[in-house]
N, CA, C and O atoms as CSV, one atom per row, in Angstrom:
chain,resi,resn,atom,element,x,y,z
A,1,UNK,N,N,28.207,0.493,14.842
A,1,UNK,CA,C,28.401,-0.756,14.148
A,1,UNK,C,C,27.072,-1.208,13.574
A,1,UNK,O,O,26.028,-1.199,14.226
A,2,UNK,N,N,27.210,-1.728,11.927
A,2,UNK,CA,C,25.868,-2.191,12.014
A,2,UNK,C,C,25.550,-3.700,11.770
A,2,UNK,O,O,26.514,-4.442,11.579
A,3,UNK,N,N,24.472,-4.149,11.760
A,3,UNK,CA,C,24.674,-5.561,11.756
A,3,UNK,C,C,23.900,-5.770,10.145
A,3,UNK,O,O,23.212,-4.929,9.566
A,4,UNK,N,N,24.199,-6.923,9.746
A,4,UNK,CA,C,23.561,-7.226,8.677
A,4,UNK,C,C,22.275,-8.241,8.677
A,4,UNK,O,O,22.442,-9.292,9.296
A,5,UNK,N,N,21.217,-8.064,8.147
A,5,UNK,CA,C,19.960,-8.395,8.399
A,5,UNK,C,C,20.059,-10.679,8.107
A,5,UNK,O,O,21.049,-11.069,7.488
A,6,UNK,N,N,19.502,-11.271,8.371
A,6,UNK,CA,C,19.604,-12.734,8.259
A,6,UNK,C,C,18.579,-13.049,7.227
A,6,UNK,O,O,17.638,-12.341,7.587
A,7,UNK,N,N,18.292,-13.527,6.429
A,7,UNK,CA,C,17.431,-14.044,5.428
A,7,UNK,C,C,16.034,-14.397,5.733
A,7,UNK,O,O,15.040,-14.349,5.008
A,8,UNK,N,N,16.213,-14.875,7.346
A,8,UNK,CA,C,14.514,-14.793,7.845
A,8,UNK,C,C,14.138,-13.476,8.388
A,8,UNK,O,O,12.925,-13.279,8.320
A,9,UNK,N,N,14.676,-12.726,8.794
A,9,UNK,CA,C,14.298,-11.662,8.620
A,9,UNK,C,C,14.095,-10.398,7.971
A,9,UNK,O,O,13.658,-9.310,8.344
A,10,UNK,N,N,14.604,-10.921,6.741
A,10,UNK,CA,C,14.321,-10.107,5.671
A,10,UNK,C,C,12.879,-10.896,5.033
A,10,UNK,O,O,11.925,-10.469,4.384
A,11,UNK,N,N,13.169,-11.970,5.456
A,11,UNK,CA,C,11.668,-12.018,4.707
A,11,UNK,C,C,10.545,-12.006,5.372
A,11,UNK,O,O,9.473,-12.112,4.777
A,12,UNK,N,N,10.621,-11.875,6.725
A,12,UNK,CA,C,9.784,-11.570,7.582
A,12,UNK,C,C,9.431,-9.774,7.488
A,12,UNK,O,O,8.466,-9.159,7.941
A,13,UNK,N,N,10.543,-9.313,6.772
A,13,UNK,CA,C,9.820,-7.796,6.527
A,13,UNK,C,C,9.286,-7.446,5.203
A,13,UNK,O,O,8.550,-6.499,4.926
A,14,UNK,N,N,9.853,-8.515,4.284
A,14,UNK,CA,C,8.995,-8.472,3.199
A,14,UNK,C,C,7.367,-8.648,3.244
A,14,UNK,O,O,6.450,-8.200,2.555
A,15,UNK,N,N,7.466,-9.757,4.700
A,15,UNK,CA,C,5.838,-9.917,4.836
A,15,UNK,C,C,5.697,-9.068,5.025
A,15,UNK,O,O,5.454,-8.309,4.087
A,16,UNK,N,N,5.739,-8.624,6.203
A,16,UNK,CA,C,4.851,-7.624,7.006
A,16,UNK,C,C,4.859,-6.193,5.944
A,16,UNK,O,O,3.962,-5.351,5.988
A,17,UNK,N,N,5.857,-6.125,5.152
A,17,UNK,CA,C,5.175,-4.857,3.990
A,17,UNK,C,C,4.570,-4.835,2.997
A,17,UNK,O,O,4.099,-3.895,2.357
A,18,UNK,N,N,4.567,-6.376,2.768
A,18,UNK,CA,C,2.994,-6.857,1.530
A,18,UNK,C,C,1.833,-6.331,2.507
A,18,UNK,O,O,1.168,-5.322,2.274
A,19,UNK,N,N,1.680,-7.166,3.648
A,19,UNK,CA,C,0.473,-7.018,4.270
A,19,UNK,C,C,0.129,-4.860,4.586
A,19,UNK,O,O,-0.886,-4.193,4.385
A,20,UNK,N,N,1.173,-4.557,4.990
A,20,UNK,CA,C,0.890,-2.876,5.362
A,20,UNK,C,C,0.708,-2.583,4.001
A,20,UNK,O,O,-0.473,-2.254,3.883
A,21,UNK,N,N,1.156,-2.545,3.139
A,21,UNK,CA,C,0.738,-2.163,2.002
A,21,UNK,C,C,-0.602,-2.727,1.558
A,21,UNK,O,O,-1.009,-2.052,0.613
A,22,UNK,N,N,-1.236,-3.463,1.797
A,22,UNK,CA,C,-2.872,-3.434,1.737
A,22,UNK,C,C,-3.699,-3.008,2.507
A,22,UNK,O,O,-4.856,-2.751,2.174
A,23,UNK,N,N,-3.112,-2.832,3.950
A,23,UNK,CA,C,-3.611,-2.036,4.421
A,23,UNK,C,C,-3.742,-0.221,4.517
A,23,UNK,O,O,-4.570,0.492,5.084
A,24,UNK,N,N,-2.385,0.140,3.593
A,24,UNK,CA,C,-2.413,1.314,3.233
A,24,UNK,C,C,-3.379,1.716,2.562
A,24,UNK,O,O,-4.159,2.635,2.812
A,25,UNK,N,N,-3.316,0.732,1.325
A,25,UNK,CA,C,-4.238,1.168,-0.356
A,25,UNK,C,C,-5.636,0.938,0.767
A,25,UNK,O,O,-6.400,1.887,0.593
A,26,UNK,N,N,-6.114,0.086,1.718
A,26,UNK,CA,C,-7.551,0.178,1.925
A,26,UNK,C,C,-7.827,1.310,2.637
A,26,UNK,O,O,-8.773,2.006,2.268
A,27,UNK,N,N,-7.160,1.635,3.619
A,27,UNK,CA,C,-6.849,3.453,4.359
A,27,UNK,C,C,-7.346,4.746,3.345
A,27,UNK,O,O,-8.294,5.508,3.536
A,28,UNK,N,N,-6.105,4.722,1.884
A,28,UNK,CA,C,-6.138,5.706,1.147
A,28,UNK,C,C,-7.468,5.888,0.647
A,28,UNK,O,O,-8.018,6.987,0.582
A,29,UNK,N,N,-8.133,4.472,0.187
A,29,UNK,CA,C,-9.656,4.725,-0.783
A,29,UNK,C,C,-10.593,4.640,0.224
A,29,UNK,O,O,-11.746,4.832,-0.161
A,30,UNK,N,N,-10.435,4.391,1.504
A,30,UNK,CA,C,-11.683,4.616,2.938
A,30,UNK,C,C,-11.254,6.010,3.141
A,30,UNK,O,O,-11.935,6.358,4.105
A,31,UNK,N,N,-10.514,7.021,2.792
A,31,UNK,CA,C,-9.903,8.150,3.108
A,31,UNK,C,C,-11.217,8.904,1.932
A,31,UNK,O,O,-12.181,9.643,2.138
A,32,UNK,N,N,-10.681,8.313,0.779
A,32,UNK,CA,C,-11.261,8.857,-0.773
A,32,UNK,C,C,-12.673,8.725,-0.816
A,32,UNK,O,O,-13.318,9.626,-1.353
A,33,UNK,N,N,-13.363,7.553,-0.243
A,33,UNK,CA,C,-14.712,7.954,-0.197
A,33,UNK,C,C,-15.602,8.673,1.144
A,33,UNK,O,O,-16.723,9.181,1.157
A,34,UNK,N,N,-14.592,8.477,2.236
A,34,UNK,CA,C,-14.964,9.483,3.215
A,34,UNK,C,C,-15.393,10.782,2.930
A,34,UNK,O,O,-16.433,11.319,3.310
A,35,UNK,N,N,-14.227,11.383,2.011
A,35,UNK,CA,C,-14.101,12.502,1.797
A,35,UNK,C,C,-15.098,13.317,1.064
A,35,UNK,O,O,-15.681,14.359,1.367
A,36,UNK,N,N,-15.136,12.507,-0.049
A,36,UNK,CA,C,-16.401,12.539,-1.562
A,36,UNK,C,C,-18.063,12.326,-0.481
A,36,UNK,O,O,-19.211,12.758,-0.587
A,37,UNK,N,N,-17.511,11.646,0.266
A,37,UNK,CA,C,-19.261,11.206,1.028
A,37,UNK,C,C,-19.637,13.119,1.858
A,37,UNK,O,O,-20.547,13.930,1.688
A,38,UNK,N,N,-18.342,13.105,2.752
A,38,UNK,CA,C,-18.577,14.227,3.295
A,38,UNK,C,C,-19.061,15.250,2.215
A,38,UNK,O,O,-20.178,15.745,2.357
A,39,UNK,N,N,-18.398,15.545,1.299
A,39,UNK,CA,C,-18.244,16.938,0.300
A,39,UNK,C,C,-20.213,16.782,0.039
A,39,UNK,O,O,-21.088,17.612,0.284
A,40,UNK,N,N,-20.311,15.515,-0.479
A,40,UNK,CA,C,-21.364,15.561,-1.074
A,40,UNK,C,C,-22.432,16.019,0.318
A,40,UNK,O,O,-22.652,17.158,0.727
A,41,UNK,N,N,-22.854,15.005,0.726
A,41,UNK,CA,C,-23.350,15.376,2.005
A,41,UNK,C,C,-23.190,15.994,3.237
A,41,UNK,O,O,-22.119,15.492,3.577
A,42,UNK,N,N,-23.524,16.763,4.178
A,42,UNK,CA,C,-23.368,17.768,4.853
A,42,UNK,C,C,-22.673,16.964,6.027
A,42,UNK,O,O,-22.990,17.219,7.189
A,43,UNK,N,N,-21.503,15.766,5.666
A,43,UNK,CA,C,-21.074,15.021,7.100
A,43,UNK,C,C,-20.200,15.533,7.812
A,43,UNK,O,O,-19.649,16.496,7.278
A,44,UNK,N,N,-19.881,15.297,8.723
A,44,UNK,CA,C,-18.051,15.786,9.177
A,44,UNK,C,C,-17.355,14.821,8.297
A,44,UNK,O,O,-17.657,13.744,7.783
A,45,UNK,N,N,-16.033,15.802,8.308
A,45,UNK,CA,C,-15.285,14.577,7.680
A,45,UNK,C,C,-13.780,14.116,8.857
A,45,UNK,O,O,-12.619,13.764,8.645
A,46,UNK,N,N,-14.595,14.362,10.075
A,46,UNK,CA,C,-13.327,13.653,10.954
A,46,UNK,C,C,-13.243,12.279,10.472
A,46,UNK,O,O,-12.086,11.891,10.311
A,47,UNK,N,N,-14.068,11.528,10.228
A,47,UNK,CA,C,-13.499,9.931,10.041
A,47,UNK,C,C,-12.662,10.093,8.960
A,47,UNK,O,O,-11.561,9.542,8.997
A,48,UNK,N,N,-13.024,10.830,7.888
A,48,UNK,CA,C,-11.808,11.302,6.637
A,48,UNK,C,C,-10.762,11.686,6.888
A,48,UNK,O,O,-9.935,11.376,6.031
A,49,UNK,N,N,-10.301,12.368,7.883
A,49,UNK,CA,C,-9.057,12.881,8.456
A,49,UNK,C,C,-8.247,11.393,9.273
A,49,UNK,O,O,-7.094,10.988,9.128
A,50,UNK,N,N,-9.501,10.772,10.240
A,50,UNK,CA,C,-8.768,9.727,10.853
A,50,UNK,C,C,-8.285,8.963,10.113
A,50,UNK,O,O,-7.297,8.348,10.515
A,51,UNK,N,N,-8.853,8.683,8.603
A,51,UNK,CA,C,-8.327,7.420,7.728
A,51,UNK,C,C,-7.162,7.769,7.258
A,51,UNK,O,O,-6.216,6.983,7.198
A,52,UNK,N,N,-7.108,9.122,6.833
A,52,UNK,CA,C,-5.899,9.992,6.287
A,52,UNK,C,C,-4.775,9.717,7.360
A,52,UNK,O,O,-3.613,9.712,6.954
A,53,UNK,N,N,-5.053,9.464,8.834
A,53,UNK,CA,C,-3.685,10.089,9.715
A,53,UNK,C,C,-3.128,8.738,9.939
A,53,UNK,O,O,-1.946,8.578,10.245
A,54,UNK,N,N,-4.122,7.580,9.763
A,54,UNK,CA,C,-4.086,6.083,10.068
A,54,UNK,C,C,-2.824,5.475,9.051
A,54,UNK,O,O,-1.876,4.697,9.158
A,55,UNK,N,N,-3.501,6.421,7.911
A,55,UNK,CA,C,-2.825,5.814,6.787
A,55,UNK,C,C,-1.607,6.154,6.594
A,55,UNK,O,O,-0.826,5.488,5.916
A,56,UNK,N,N,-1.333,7.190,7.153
A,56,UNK,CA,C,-0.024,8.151,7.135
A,56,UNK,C,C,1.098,7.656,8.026
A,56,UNK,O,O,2.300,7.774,7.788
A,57,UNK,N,N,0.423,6.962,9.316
A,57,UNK,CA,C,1.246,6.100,10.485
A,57,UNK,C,C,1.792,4.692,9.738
A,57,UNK,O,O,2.755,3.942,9.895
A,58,UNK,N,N,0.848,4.744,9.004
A,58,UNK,CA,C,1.065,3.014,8.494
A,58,UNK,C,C,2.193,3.088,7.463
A,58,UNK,O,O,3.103,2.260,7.466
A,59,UNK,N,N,2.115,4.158,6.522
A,59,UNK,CA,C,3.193,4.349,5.629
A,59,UNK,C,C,4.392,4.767,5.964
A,59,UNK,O,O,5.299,4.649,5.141
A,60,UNK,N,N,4.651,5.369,7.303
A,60,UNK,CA,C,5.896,5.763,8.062
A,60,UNK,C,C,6.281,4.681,8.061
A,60,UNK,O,O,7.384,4.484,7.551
A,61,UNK,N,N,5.551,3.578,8.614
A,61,UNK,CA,C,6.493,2.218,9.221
A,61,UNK,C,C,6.512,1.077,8.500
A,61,UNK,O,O,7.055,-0.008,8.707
A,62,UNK,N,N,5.664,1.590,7.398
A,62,UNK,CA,C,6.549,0.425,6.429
A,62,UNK,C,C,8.124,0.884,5.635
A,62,UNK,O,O,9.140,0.239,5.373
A,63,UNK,N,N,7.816,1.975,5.477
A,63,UNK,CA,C,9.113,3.042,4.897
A,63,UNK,C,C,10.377,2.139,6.272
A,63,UNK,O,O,11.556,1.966,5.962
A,64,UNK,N,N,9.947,1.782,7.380
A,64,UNK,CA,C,10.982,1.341,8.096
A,64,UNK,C,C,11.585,0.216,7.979
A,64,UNK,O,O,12.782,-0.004,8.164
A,65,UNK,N,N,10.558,-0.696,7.593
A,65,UNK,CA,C,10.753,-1.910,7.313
A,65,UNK,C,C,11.894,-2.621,5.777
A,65,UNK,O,O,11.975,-3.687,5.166
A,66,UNK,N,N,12.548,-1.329,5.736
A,66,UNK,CA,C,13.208,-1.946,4.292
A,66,UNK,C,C,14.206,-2.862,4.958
A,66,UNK,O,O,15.057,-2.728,5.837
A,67,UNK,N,N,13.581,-4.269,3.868
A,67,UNK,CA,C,14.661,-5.724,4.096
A,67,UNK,C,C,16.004,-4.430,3.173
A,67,UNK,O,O,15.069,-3.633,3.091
A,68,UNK,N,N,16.702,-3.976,2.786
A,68,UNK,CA,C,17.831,-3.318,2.267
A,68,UNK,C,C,18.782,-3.260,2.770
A,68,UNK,O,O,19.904,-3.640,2.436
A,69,UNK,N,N,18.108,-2.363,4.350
A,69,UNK,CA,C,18.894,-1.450,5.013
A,69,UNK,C,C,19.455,-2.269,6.021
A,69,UNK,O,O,18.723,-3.176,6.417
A,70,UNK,N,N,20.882,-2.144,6.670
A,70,UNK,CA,C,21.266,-2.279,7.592
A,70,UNK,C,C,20.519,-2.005,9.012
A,70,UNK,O,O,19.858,-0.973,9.126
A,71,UNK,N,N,20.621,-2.923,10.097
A,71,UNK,CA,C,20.257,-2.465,11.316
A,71,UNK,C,C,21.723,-2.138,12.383
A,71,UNK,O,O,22.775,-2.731,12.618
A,72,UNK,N,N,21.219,-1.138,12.728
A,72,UNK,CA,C,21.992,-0.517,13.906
A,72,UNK,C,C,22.965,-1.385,15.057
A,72,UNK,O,O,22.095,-2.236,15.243
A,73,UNK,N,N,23.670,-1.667,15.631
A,73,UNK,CA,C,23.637,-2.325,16.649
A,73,UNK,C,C,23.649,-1.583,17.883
A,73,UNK,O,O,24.098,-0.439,17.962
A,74,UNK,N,N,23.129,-2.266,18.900
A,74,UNK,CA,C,22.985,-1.384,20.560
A,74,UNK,C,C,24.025,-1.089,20.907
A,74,UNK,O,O,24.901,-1.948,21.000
A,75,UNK,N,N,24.344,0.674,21.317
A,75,UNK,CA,C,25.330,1.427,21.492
A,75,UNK,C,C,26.425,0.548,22.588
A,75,UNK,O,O,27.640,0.503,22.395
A,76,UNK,N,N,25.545,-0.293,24.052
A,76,UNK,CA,C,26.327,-0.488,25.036
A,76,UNK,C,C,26.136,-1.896,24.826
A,76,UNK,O,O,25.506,-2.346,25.783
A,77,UNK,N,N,26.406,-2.767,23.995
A,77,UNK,CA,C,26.703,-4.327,24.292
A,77,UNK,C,C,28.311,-4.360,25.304
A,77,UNK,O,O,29.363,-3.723,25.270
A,78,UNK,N,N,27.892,-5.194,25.932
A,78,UNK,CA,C,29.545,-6.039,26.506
A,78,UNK,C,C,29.497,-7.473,26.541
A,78,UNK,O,O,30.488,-8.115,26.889
């Protein structure tokens, strides 16, 4: 069964995916100059990878957050 989302909580996920979405774009270009810093200079580029994997977690769960979609309801209510 699924339930249909309430208007404050759709816009409570609209927030929270404005906000992840700036935190994505700042991830992707801390990713982009990590990377360019490493290439150029002889750095590691683990912090380049961490920004990359950070950013990658963050974009999973906004992908979750669609105000659109239906939510599930819990298999065992009584």
């Amino acid at each position: 069964m699924k339930e249909k989302l309430t208007n404050d909580e759709k816009i409570k996920r609209v927030k929270q995916r404005k906000i992840l979405k700036g935190f994505i774009i700042f991830f992707g270009l801390l990713t982009l100059v990590l990377a360019i810093y490493s290439l150029v200079t002889k750095f590691t580029p683990i912090p380049a990878i961490v920004s990359l994997v950070v950013e990658a977690i963050l974009s999973k769960y906004r992908d979750q957050l669609d105000p659109k979609v239906e939510v599930s309801a819990p298999k065992n209510q009584e």
